[in-house]
C-alpha positions in Angstrom: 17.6 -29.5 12.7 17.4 -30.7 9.5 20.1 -29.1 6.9 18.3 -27.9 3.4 19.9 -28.2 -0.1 19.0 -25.6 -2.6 20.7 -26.3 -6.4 20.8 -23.3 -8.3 20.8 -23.6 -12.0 22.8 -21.1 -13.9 20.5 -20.7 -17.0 21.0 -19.1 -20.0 24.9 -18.7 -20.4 24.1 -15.7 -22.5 22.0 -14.0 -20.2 22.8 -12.6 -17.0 22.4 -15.8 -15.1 25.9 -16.2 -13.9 26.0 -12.9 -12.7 23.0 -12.8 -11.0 24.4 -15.5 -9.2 28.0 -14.7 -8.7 26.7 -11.4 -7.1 24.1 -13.5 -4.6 27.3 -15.8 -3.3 28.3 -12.1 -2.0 25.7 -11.8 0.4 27.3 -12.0 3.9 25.4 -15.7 5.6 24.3 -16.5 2.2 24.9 -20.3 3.3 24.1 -19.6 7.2 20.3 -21.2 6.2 21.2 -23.5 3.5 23.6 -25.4 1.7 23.5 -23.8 -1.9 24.8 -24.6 -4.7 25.3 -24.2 -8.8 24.2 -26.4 -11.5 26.2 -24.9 -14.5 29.5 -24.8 -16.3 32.9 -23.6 -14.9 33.4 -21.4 -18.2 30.3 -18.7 -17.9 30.4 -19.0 -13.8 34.3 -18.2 -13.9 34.1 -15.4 -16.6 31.1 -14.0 -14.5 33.2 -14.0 -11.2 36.1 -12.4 -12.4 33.6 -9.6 -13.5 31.8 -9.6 -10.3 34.5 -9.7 -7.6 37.8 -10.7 -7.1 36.8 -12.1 -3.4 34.8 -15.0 -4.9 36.0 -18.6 -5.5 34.5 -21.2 -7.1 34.5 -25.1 -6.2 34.0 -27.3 -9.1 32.9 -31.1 -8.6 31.6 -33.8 -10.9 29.1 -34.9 -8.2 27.0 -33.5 -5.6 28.5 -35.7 -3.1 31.6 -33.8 -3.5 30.7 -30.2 -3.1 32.4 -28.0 -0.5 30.6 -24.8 1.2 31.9 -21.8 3.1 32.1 -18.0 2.9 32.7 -16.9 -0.7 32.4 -19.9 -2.5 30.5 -20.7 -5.2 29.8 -24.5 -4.8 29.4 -25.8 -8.6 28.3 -29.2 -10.2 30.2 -29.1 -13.0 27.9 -30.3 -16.1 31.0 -29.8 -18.5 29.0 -29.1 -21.8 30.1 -25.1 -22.4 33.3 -23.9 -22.7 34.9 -20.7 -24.3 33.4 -20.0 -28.4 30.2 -21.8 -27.6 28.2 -18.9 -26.7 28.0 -15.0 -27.2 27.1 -12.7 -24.4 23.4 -11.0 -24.7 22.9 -13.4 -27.8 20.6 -16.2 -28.2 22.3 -19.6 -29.0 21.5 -23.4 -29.7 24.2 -24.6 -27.7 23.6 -22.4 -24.6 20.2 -23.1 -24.7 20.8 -26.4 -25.1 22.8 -25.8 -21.9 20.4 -24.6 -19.8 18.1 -27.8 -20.5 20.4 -30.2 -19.1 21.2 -27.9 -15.8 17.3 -27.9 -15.3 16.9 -31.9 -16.2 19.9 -32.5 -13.8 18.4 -30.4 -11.2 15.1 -32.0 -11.5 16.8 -35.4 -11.2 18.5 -34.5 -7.8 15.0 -33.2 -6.6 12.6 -36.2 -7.7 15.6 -38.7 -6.1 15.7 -36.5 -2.8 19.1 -35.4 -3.1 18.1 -31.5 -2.8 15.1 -29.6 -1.3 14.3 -27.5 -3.9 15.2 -26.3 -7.1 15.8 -22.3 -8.0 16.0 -21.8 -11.6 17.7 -18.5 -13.2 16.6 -17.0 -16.4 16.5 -19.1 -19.9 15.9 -18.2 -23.2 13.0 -19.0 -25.3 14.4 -18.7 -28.6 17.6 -20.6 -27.5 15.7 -23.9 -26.9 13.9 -23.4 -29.7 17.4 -23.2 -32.1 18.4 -26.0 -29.9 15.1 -28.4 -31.0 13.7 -28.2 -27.4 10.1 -26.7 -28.5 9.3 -25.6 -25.1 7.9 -22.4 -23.9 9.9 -22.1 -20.9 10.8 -23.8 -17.3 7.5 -24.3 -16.0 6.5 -26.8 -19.0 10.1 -29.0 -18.8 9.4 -28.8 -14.8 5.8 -30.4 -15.6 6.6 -33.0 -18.3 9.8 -34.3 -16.6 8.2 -34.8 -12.6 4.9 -36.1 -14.9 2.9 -32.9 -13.4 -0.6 -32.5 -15.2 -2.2 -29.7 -12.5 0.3 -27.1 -12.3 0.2 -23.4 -12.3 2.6 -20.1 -12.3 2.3 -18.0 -9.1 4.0 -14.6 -9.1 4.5 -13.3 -5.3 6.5 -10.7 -3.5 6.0 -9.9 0.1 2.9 -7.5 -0.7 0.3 -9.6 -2.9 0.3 -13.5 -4.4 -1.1 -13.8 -8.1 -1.7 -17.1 -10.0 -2.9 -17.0 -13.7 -5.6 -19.0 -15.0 -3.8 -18.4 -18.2 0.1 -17.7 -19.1 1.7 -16.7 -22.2 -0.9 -16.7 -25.1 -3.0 -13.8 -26.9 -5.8 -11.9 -24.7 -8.2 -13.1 -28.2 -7.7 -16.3 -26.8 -7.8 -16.4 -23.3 -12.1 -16.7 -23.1 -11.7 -19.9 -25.2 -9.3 -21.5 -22.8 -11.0 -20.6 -19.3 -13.6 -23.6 -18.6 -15.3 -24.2 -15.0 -13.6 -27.3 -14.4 -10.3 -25.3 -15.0 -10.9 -22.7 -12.3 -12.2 -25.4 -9.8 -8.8 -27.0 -10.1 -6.7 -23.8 -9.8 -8.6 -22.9 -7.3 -8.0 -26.4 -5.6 -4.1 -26.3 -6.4 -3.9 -22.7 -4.8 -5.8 -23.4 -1.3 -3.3 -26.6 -1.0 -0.1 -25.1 -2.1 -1.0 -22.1 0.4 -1.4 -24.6 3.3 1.6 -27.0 2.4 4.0 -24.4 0.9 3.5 -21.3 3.1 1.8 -22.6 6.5 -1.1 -20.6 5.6 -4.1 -23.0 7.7 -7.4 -21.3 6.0 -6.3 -19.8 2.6 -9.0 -17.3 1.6 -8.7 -16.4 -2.5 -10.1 -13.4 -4.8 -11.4 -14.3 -8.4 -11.0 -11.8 -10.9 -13.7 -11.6 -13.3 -12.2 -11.8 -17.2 -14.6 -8.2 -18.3 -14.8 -5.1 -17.1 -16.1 -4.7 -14.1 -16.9 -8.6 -14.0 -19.1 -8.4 -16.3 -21.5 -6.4 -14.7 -24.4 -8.7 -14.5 -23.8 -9.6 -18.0 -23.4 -5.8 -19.6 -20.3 -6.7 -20.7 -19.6 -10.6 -21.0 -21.0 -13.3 -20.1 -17.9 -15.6 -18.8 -18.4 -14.6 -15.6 -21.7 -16.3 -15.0 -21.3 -18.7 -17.5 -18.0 -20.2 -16.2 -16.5 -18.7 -13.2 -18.8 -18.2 -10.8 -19.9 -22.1 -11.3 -16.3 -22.9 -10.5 -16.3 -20.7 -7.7 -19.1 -22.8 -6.2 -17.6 -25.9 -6.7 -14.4 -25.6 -4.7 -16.7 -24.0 -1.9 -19.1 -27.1 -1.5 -15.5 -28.5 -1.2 -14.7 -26.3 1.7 -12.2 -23.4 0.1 -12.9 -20.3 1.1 -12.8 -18.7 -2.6 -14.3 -15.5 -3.7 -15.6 -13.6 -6.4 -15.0 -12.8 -9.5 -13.8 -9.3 -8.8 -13.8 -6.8 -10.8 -10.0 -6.6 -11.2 -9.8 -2.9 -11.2 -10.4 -3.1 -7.5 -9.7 -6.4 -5.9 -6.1 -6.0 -6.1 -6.4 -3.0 -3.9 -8.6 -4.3 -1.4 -6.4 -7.4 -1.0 -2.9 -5.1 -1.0 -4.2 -2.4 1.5 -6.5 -4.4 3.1 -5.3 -7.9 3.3 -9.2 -9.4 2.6 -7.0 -12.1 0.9 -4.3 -14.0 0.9 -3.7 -14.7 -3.1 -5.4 -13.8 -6.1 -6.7 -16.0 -9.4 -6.1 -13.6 -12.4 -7.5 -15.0 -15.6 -4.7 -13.7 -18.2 -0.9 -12.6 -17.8 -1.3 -8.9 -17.3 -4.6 -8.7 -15.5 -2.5 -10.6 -12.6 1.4 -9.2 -13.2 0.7 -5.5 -14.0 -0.4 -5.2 -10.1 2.4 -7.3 -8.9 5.5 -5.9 -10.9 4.1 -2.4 -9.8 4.3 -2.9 -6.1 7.5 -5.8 -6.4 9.4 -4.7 -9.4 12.5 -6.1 -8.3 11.4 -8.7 -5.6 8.5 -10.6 -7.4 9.6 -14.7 -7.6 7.9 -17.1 -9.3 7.2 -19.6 -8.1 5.5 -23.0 -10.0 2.7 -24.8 -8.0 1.5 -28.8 -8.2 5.2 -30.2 -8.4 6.2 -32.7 -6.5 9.2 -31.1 -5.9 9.8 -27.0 -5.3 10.7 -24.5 -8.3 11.3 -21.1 -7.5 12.3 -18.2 -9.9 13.2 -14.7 -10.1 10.7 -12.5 -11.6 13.0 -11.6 -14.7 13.9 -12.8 -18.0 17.7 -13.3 -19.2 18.1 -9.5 -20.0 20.2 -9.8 -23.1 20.5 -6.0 -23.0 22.7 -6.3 -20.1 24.2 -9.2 -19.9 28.0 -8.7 -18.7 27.6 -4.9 -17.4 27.4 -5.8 -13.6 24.2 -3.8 -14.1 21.9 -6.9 -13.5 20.5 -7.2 -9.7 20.6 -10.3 -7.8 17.7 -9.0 -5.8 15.1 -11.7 -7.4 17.1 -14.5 -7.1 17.6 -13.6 -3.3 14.5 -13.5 -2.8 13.2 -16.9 -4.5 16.3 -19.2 -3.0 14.6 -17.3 0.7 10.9 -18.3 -1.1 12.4 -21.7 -1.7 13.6 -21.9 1.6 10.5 -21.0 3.3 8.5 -23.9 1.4 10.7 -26.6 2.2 10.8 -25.8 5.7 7.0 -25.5 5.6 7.2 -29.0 3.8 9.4 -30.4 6.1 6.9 -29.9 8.7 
């Protein structure tokens, strides 16, 4: 049976990243599955063990070839670019965000060249990159430009309900101007193969939401549901996905919660699709970035500044997207 490699990048120094992780190498079996390991800096992971437990050990190496696994360890590849001064705790920084770019590019190296199975990412900071130069909005945009990704998308899951947005982070004013049919053919397109490749699902059925109230009720209120995505509905169905709708999204959500009439959900703008999710899956939702050649996984959380360094940060998320991670390669693998 083949043996799965999971890196872990630590992420925001700053954040509660390390933590996060220190507290997941706790987990009784946390390696039974998986070899897992860290893509950080001895500094933050060492300060962040001492905090977390006294039981925990970490293994630095300079190469991924050298890294040693076994209960309570924290396997880490070493990038050597923090150390003590660089950074503040639950502060946002150029050279910790700065950081947290070269973890990512290093993972995404080891992915593309077949070194690892997947790639779990912990929280980064906006505003960090940004002070840094790197003018991107987040993980999923480095993930895309660096594996040259141009159909990609952000799916939030948990165990109760899977929700991808047609849009991300941008203002509601603008969302109308950005949805096109051709857009929601290929989402829908991207989500009925990820749900067959990634998560052995063999006849993906999906739920539009309509953008209006009510979806628009026959045009009462709007008129992008006729105008755009109901003609990108029917495309991907001449195709042969079994895709539905649009909803109105005050009720789809329950209907595909309580009565599983689907298996994921297009949402056309961030809070139509995470408001549902983060209700039922607060503290499990992972996210989880489709189209990639190689998998990205995520917890559900940013870096929570506010506290960073209290032990008060769960680990819950991250569990729960290295186990996400874990279920797509092995679904890959296949």
């Amino acid at each position: 049976m083949k043996r799965f490699k999971i890196a872990v990048t630590m992420g925001d120094a700053a954040g509660v990243g390390p933590e996060i992780i220190a507290k997941m190498f706790l987990r009784p079996g946390i390696n039974d599955a998986a070899d897992i390991f860290v893509i950080g800096d001895l500094f933050p992971m060492l300060s962040a063990q001492r905090r977390i437990s006294k039981k925990l050990s970490i293994r630095p190496v300079d190469s991924a070839g050298k890294l040693t696994y076994g209960k309570n360890i924290i396997p880490l590849l070493d990038a050597r670019v923090l150390h003590e001064g660089d950074y503040t705790i639950g502060e946002a920084g150029a050279k910790s965000g700065k950081a947290s770019f070269i973890y990512l590019r290093k993972a995404i190296d080891l992915a593309l060249d077949k070194s690892i199975d997947a790639v779990v990412t912990a929280p980064i900071n906006k505003h960090s990159l940004h002070m840094a130069g790197l003018n991107y909005p987040g993980h999923t945009e480095i993930l895309a430009k660096f594996t040259k990704t141009k159909n990609y998308a952000m799916m939030l899951m948990s165990d109760k309900l899977k929700v991808v947005l047609a849009t991300i982070h941008m203002p509601v004013a603008g969302v109308p101007g950005k949805l096109s049919s051709k857009k929601i053919t290929a989402l829908l397109k991207l989500i009925d193969s990820s749900l067959k490749k990634d998560f052995g699902i063999k006849t993906p059925s999906i739920a539009v939401c309509g953008l209006n109230p009510h979806a628009g009720e026959n045009g009462a209120f709007g008129d992008e549901e006729s105008r755009i995505i109901t003609p990108g509905i029917k495309n991907v169905v001449k195709a042969g996905v079994k895709a539905e709708g649009p909803f109105p999204a005050d009720t789809i959500f329950h209907r595909v919660v309580n009565n599983k009439s689907h298996d994921a959900v297009l949402a056309m703008y961030h809070d139509q699709g995470l408001i549902p999710l983060k209700l039922l899956s607060f503290d499990t939702g992972v996210n989880v970035t489709l189209g990639l050649p190689i998998i990205r996984t995520s917890p559900d959380h940013g870096t929570a500044y506010d506290i960073a360094a209290t032990g008060a940060a769960s680990d819950v998320s991250l569990f729960e997207a290295v186990k996400t991670a874990l279920l797509m390669a092995k679904n890959r693998n296949k």
